[in-house]
C-alpha positions, 0 to 999 in steps of 0.5 A: 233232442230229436222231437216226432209229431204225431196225431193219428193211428198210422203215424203212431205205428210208423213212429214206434218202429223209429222211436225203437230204432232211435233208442237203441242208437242212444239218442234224445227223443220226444214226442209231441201228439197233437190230438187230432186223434182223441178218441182212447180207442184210437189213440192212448191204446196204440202208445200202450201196446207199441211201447212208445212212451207217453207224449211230453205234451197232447195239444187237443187240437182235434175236431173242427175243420181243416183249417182249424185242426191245422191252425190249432196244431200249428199254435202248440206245436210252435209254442212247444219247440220254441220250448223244446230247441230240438236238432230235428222234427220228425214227420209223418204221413199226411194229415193236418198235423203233418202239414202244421208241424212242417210248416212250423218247424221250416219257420223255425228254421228247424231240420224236418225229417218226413217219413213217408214221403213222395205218395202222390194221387195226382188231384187237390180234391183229396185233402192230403194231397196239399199236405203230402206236397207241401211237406215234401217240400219243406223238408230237408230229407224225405224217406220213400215207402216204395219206388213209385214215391222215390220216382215222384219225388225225382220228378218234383226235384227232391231226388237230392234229399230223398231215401228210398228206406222201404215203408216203416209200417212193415216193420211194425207190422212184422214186431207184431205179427212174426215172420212165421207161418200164419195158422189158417182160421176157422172163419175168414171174413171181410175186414172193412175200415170206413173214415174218409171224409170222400165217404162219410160227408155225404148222406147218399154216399154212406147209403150206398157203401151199406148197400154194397156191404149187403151184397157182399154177402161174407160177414163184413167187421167193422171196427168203427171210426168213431167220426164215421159213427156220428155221420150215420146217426146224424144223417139217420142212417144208424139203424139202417147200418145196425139192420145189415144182417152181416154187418159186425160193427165194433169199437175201433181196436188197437193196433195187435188187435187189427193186425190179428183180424187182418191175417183172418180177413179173405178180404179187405174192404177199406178206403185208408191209405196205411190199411190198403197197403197193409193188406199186402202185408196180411195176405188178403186183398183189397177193395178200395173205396176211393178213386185215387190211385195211391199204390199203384204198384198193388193195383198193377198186379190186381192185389188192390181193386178200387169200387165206386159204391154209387156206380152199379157197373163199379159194384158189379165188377167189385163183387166179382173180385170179392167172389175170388178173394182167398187168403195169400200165402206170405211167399206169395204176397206182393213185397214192394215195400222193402225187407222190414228194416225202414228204420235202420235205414233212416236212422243211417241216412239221418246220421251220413247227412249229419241230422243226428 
């Protein structure tokens, strides 16, 4: 039995890829889902429209602080392979429920297979930044989304375990949107996607981020975090956001639907990892509201552009590269993140290492 650990929409479409790729190998699989996503919306709609099969269990650990999330998710997931006995964890990212299942699994003395692997920002202040190295480091193979990664991983001594396979989330994104020519369309607005706690935990910081939506001036969609929602009314500021004129905010879309949205964005303004890098794929680029530096490949070739929204020297800069943000076309787009086939790829180095 092979058993994936997921809680969050990235992880969900970098499992589907996977969980396909496995099925069709003809192994044994199951999924525990953690719960740290529980909104419908941002979990139940991606198991039904990537085809992954329900989860065997959903452990409700969402909501809390960190270390409640993670203490509540290591209880369950410890309680479930203790039941389950699987050959192999598979993990993703880098998120709390990450974090609990490697720790869980390595006590267990249970393989754990990370995908994902190796993406450094270099400062704890991110709270990912402790779970992408500690899972990296209890892991027994780790498969690189790109060549930066691998090179972080060869510096912390991983070089050994570590896959450089390309990122999974391009496979999932090609099964849904096709290697064929995208039709041009009739609007191309900014696409924007607002979560990290960097940019909600903070009434000041929220404020500034609708202002620089405001001079954006393009029509901005926001399919809303629901957590990102209940800041702004809590610190009285949902008004103000449903005052910004060119400001469409949404409930949180499924997966089919974003990837539609992002091949009509110009432009993609968002402070999530897995979407920053998706940019890359839909051909719009990006400004980043965080200060990390979490692709630098796409930031090299100026594809990814961050913006300090508190910084006016920053919004100034930002609003240039805004200015000239036009669609890209596919042969045009950067590809540091492999051909689309991440998960034959593991899927043959889990088997060479004898994992499965």
């Amino acid at each position: 039995m092979i058993t994936h650990i997921v809680g969050n929409r990235p992880q969900f479409i970098k499992l589907a890829a996977l969980y396909r790729e496995l099925d069709k190998e003809g192994y044994e699989q199951n999924i525990i889902h953690s719960g740290q996503h529980y909104d419908e919306n941002m979990s139940d709609v991606f198991f039904q429209e990537l085809q992954i099969p329900a989860p065997c269990v959903n452990l409700a650990a969402g909501g809390g602080s960190h270390a409640q999330v993670t203490a509540k998710a290591m209880v369950g997931i410890e309680e479930e392979l203790l039941r389950i006995k699987p050959r192999l964890v598979v993990l993703y990212g880098d998120t709390n429920t990450t974090l609990a299942g490697a720790v869980v699994a390595a006590k267990l003395c249970i393989p754990i297979a990370h995908v994902e692997a190796g993406p450094r920002v270099g400062h704890k202040s991110n709270p990912e930044e402790c779970n992408r190295i500690a899972t990296d480091h209890l892991s027994d193979v780790l498969f690189s989304p790109d060549q930066i990664s691998m090179d972080n991983l060869r510096r912390e001594g991983l070089e050994d375990r570590a896959f450089m396979t390309g990122d999974i989330m391009f496979d999932t994104y090609l099964a849904i949107a096709g290697q064929s020519a995208e039709e041009k369309a009739q609007e191309e607005p900014i696409v924007m996607t607002w979560h990290r706690q960097e940019n909600t935990a903070d009434r000041t910081r929220m404020e500034s981020i609708l202002r620089l939506v405001e001079r954006l001036g393009d029509r901005v969609i926001c399919p809303m975090h629901p957590r990102t929602r209940k800041c702004l009314q809590d610190y009285g500021l949902w008004e103000r956001a449903q005052a910004v004129s060119n400001l469409d905010i949404t409930d949180p879309i499924g997966y089919v639907e974003m990837v539609k949205l992002m091949q009509s964005a110009k432009l993609i303004l968002t402070d999530s990892g897995g979407v920053s890098k998706e940019s890359s794929f839909a051909g719009a680029k990006c400004l980043f509201m965080l200060d990390m530096d979490i692709w630098g490949d796409l930031a090299r070739v100026d594809w990814l552009h961050k913006v300090d929204p508190q910084s006016e020297e920053s919004v100034a800069d930002a609003l240039r590269f805004a200015s000239q943000a036009q669609r890209v076309a596919i042969e045009k787009r950067p590809k540091f993140y492999g051909d689309g086939h991440a998960a034959a790829k593991m899927v043959q180095a889990l088997r060479e290492r004898n994992f499965i």
